[in-house]
N, C-alpha and C positions, 0 to 999 in steps of 0.2 A: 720511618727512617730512624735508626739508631747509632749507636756505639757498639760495635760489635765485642771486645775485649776491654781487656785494662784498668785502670781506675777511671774511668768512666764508664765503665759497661752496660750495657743495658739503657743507657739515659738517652733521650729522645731528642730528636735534630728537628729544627724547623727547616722546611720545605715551602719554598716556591710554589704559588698555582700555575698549572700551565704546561705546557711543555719547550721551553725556552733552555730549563734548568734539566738536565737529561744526570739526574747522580747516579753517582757509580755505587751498584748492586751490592748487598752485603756478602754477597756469597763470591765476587770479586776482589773488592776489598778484602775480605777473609785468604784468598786463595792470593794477593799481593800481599800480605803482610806474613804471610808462611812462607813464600819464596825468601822473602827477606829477612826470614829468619828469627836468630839468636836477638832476645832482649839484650845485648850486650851489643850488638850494631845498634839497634835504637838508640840506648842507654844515653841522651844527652845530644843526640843527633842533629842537626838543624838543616831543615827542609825549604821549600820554596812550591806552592802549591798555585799553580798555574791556571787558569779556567774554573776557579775555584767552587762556583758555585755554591753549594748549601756548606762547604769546606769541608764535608765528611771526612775526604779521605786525611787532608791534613788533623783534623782532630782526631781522628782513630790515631793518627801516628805521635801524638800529644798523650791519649791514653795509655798507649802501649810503650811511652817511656821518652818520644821525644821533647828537645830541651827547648825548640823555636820551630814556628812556623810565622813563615812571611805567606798571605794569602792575596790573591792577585785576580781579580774579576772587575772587569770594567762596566757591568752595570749596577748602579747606584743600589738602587730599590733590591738586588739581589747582593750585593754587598752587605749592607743593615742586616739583612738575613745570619748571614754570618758573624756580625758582629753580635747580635743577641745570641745565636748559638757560642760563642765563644763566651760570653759575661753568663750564660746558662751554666756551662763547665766553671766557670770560677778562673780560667784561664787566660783573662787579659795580660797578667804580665809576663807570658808566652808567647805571643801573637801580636803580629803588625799585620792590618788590611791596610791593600792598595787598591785604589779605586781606577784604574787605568789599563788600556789593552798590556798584552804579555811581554810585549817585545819593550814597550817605553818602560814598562816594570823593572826590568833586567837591568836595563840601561841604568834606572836611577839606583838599581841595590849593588851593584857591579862594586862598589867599595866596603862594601860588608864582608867579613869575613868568610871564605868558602864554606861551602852548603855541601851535606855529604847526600840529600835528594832534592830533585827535580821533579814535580808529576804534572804533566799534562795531561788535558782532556778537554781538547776545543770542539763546541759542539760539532758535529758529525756534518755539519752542511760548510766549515770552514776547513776544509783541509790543507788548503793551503797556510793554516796556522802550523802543523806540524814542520815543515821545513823551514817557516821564517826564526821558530825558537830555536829551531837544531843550528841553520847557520849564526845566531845567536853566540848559542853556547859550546861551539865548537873553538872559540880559542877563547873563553870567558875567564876570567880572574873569579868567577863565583864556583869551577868547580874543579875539585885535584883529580889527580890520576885516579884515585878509588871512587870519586863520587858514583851517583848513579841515577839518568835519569829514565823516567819510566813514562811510554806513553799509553794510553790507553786508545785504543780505536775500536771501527769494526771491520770483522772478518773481511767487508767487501773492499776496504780502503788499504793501504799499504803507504806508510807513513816513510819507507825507504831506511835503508840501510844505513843511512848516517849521511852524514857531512863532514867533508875533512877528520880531523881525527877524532870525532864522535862517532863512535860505530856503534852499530846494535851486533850486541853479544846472545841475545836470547828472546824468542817470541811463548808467550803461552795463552793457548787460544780457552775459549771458556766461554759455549753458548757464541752467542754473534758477536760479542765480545773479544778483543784479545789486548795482551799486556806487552807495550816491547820495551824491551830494556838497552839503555844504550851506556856506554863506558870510551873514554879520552881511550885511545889506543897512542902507541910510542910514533912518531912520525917514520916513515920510511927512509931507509941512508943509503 
């Protein structure tokens, strides 16, 4: 596992034994950081990186120019993980790990200043993790009308079209893999 781009490229992630820790594919994280474009939306961006795991995806998006990541995995021993991948990059004073489930995470950063992404990716046997975040951050003070967050699942699961006025704006499937993107939509009058 690496760094796909960026100033960090090429540089090597530590990994979890086991299959607890399920990271997300370079060749998906490749094809989410293309969707999202312009190094000028990263440009200084601040993220919230959910299910964090090995934090690939948040440190790819540390690489490719953003300015914070809050990273949020509630097992310890997989957390550390992350924290030596982050002090590998030189990027502690870009990064807070939280040691706790997704939803008490929210709760306690909810007075941080709004995050322009969200990514989740709770492992594949919790799916009921996708809708407890989304009702979450469906009226959350962590994110504006532009934020955007992004779930990752697989093809056989359906993480649902949103809650309240988090809608999903766009799916992109990739292998058994897919990526859904969701965005505050205006409430109804």
């Amino acid at each position: 596992m690496r760094i796909i781009a960026g100033k960090f490229r090429s540089r090597p992630l530590k990994a979890p034994q086991g299959l607890d820790v399920r990271p997300s594919s370079d060749r998906l994280r490749e094809t989410l950081f293309n969707v999202l474009g312009s190094a000028q939306q990263l440009e200084g961006s601040r993220w919230i990186d959910l299910f964090a795991g090995t934090g690939a995806v948040g440190l790819e998006a540390l690489s490719r120019g953003a300015g914070y990541i809050y990273f949020v995995e509630k097992a310890p021993k997989v957390a550390r993980i992350i924290e030596a991948n982050v002090k590998s990059l030189g990027a502690e004073e870009q990064a807070e790990i939280l040691t706790s489930d997704a939803v008490t995470a929210l709760r306690q950063v909810e007075g941080i200043d709004p995050v322009e992404f969200v990514f989740l990716d709770p492992p594949y046997r919790e799916e009921g993790s996708y809708q407890a975040v989304q009702r979450v951050l469906a009226d959350s003070p962590l994110l504006r009308p532009e934020s955007i967050v992004i779930a990752e699942h697989t093809k056989h699961f359906d993480p649902g079209d949103g809650v309240g006025e988090l809608r999903r704006y766009r799916s992109l499937k990739q292998g058994d893999a897919v990526l859904s993107f969701y965005r505050r939509t205006a409430p109804a009058t």
